[in-house]
N, C-alpha and C positions, 0 to 999 in steps of 0.2 A: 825220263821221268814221265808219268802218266798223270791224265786228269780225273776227276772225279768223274764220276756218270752219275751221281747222284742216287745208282744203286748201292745196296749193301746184302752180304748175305749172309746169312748163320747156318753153321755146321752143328748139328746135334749129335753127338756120340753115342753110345750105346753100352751095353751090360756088360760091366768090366774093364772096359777103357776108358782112356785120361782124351785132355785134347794133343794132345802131343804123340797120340799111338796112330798107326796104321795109315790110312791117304790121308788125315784131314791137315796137318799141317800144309802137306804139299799142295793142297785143292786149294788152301787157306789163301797159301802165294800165291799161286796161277791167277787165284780171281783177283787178288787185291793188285798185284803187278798188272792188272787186264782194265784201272780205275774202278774195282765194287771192293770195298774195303769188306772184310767178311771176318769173323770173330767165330771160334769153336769154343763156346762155353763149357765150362767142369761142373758137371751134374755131380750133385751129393752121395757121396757112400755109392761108387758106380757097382763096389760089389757087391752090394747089400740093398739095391734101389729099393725107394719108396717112394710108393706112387704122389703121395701127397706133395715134397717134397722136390722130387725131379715135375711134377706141375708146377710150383711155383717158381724155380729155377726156368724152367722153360716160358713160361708166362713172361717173366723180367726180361730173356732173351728176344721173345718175336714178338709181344706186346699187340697191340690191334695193327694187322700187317697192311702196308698199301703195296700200290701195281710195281713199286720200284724193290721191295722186297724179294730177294732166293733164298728156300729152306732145302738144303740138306740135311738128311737125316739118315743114320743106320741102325738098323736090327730094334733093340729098345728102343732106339732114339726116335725110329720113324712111328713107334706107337705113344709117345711123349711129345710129340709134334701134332699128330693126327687127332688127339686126346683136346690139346690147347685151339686147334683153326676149331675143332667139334665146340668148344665148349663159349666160344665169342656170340656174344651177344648184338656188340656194335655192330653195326656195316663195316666189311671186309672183302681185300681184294689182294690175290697175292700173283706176284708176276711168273716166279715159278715154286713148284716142288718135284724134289729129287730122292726121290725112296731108293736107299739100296737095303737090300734082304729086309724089306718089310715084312712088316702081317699083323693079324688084328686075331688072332685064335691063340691059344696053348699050345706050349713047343713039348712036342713028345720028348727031347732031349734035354730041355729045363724045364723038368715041373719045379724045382725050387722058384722060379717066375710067376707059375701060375694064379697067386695072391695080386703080383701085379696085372698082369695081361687079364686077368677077370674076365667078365665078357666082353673085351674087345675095347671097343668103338664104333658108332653108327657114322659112316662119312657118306654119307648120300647128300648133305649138304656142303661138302666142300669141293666137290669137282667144277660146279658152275661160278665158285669165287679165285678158281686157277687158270692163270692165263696158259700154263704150261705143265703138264704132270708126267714125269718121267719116272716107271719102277727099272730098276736093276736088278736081276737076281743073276744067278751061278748056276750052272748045270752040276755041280760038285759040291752044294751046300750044307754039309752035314749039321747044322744048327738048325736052319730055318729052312722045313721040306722045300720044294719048287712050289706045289701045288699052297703053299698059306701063302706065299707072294703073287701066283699066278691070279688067287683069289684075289686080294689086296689091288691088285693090279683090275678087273673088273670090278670090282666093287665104284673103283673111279675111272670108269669109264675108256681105259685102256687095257692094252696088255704090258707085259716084262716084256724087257729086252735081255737077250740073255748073253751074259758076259763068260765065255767057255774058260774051264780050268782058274775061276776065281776062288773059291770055296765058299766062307762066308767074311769075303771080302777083309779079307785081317791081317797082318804084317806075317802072324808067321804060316798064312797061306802063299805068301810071297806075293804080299798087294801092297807098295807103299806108293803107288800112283792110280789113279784112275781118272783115265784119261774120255770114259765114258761119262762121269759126272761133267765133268769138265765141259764136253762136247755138248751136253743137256740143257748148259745155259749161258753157252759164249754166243 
C-alpha cells in the first residue's frame, strides 16, 4: 500500500481519444500506485472538439495549479493544457509539465483542427511558472511534424526528447506504455 505524497496529476488526452485509449490508463496506475493519485479526464466530443468547450473541461480539470500539481498532455490535449496555464490570471506555479507530440501551429494532416488550433498560444509566460518541462516527440510522427514540437519544445525553453519508432504516440502505433512520461516525473 502506498501513501499520499500530496501530489496529484492530470492526464489530458487528445483528438479522438477517450481516457481509457493508448498509455494513459497505464501512466494513470504507475503514478497513483507511485502515491500521486492522477485522473485522465473525458474532454467533450473528443471527435469533433471545441475549443470552447474542451477549455472549460480542462479548466475544471487543473483549476489554478500549485508546485504539487503534474500535467500530462497529448497532441490536442497539450494545446488544451497550454491554452488553460496561458490563460490564468491568479498566481500560479506548477511542479511539472509533460508535453507528448505537442505544438501550438496547424497540422498539415488535420486541417479539419485548424478552427481549433487557430493561432496557437503565446507560452512565453509559462516556462518560468514550471518547475519541470518535458516535450516528447517520435522521429516517426506522421500527425504532428518533428519540427511543430521541436518548436513547442523552444518556445519553452527546452528541447524534445526524442522517443525512436513511437509514431504519434497511440495504441495502434504499438504505444500502451510510456515509460518516458513516467521517467519525466518520478
Amino acid at each position: 500500500m502506498t501513501t499520499s505524497t500530496g501530489r496529484r496529476a492530470v492526464i489530458v488526452h487528445g483528438y479522438g481519444a477517450t481516457p481509457d485509449d493508448h498509455w494513459f490508463g497505464w501512466l494513470a496506475d504507475r503514478l497513483t500506485r507511485a502515491g500521486t493519485p492522477t485522473t485522465v479526464p473525458a474532454l467533450p466530443d473528443p471527435g469533433s472538439p471545441s475549443r470552447e468547450r474542451w477549455a472549460a473541461a480542462t479548466a475544471e480539470a487543473l483549476g489554478v495549479p500549485g508546485p504539487d500539481l503534474t500535467v500530462i498532455a497529448h497532441s490536442l490535449g497539450c494545446l488544451a493544457a497550454l491554452r488553460h496555464l496561458a490563460s490564468l490570471r491568479e498566481p500560479w506555479r506548477l511542479g511539472a509539465l509533460v508535453l507528448v507530440s505537442g505544438f501550438v501551429d496547424p497540422l498539415p494532416a488535420l486541417p479539419s483542427l485548424d478552427g481549433f488550433i487557430g493561432d496557437g498560444v503565446d507560452v512565453s509566460a509559462i516556462r518560468d511558472r514550471v518547475e519541470s518541462i518535458t516535450v516528447l516527440r517520435s522521429d516517426d510522427d506522421l500527425i504532428v511534424p518533428a519540427e511543430h514540437t521541436d518548436r513547442l519544445a523552444g518556445l519553452l525553453g527546452t528541447s524534445a526528447q526524442v522517443v525512436p519508432g513511437a509514431g504519434h504516440f497511440l495504441a495502434s502505433d504499438g504505444v500502451t506504455m510510456l515509460p518516458e512520461a513516467l521517467a519525466a516525473v518520478a
